[in-house]
C-alpha positions in Angstrom: 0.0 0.0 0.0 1.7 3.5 -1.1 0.9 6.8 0.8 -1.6 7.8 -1.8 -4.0 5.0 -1.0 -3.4 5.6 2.4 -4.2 9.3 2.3 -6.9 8.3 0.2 -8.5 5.4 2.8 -7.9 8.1 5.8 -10.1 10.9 4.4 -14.0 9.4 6.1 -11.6 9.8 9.5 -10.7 13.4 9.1 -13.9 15.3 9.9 -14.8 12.6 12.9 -11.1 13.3 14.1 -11.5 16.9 14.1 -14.6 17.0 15.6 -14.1 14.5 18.3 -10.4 16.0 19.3 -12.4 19.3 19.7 -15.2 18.0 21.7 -12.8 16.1 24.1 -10.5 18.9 24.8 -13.4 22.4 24.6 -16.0 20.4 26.1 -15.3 19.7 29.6 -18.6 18.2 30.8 -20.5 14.7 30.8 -22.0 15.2 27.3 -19.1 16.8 25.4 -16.6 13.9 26.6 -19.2 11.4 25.5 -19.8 12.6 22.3 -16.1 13.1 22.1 -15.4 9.7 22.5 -18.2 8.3 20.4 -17.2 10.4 17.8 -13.4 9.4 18.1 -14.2 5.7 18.4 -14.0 4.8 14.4 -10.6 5.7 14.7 -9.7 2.8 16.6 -12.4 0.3 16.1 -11.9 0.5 12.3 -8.6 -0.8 11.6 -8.7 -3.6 14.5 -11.8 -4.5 12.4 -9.9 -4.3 9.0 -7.0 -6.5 10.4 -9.6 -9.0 11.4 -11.0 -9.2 8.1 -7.6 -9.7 6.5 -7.7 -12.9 8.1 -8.4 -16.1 6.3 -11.0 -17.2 8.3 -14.6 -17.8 7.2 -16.5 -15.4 5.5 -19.5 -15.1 7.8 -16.9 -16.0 10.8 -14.7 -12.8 9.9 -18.3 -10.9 9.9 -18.6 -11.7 13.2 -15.8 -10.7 14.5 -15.6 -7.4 13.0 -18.4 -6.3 14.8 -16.6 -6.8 18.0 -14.2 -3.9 18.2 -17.3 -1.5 17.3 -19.9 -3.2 19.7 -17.3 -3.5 22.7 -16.0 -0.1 22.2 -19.3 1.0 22.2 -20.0 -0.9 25.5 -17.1 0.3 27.5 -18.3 4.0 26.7 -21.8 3.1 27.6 -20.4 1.7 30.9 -18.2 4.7 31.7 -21.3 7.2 31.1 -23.9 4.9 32.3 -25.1 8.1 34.5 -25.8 9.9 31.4 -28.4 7.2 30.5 -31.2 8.4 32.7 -30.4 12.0 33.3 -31.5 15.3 31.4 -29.9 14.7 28.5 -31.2 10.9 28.4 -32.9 11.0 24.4 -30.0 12.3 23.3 -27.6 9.7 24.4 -30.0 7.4 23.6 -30.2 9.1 19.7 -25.9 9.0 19.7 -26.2 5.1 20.8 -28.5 4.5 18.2 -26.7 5.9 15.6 -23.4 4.5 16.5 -24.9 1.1 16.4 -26.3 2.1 12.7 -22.6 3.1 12.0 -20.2 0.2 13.0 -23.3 -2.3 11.5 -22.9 -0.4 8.2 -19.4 -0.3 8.3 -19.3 -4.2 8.9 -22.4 -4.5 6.2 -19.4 -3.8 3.7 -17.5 -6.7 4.3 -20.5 -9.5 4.2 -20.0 -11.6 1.3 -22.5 -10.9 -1.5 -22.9 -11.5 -5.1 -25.1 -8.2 -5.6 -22.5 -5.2 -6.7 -25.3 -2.4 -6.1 -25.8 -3.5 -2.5 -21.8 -3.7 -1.9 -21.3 -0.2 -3.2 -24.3 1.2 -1.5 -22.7 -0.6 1.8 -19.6 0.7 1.2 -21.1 4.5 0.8 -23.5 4.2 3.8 -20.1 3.1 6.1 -18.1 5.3 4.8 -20.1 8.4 5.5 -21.5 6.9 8.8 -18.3 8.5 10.9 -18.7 12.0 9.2 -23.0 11.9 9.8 -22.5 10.8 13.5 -19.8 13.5 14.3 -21.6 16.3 12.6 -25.0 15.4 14.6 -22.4 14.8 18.0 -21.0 18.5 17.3 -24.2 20.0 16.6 -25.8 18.6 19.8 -23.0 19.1 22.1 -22.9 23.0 20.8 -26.4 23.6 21.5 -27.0 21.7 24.6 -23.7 22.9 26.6 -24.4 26.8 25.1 -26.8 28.9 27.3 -28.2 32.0 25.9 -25.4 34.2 27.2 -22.8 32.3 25.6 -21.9 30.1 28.3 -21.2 26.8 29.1 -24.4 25.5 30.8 -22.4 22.3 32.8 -19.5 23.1 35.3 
């Protein structure tokens, strides 16, 4: 693999880097970390997934195991912001949770063996964008719930 391709593969990581960088370190409450860490969570998950799926194991097998850097990533957050699950802000973790289910299932859609090029491609597109959707929405929601009228942060 040269430097183009990997510039080129690294580019559906950029804005979800950005974003989740800048949401860990300006956001210093309950909801900014969380979306900070959702959002950064592709970052890692994706290439322990990838190396998985460079195995020669069984299709469906390989599948199933590429889910599992997404899904426990996602669990160890979940467990770490457990609080957030019931408080004010309840729906909107829920909504994040939701979504980055949809994304690391897309993302994992991609590698399921199929004979169907359309489907492939339109797998491919839907877990490629996935990371840029979720940390646009994490961004948005993290500006407008943490910002009170005056400008402020709302969350000591």
């Amino acid at each position: 693999m040269n430097a183009l391709s990997l510039v080129v593969l690294t580019i559906p990581f950029w804005i979800p880097a950005a974003a989740g960088l800048w949401l860990c370190i300006n956001r210093r409450n309950d909801i900014g970390r969380l979306g900070g860490l959702l959002t950064l969570k592709p970052l890692l998950a994706a290439p322990i997934s990838l190396f998985i799926l460079a195995t020669t194991l069984h299709p469906q097998t390989r599948f199933v195991l590429s889910l599992l850097p997404g899904a426990s990533l996602t669990l160890l957050i979940v467990v770490m912001f457990r609080r957030l699950l019931y408080g004010p802000h309840a729906k909107i973790v829920w909504t994040w949770l939701s979504l980055d289910c949809i994304r690391w299932l897309s993302g994992c859609l991609t590698f399921l063996p199929r004979e169907d090029y359309a489907m492939l491609c339109l797998a491919a597109s839907l877990g490629l964008t996935m990371p840029t959707i979720f940390a646009v929405v994490a961004l948005t929601t993290v500006l407008l719930v943490t910002r009170s009228p005056e400008g402020h942060d709302t969350f000591a």
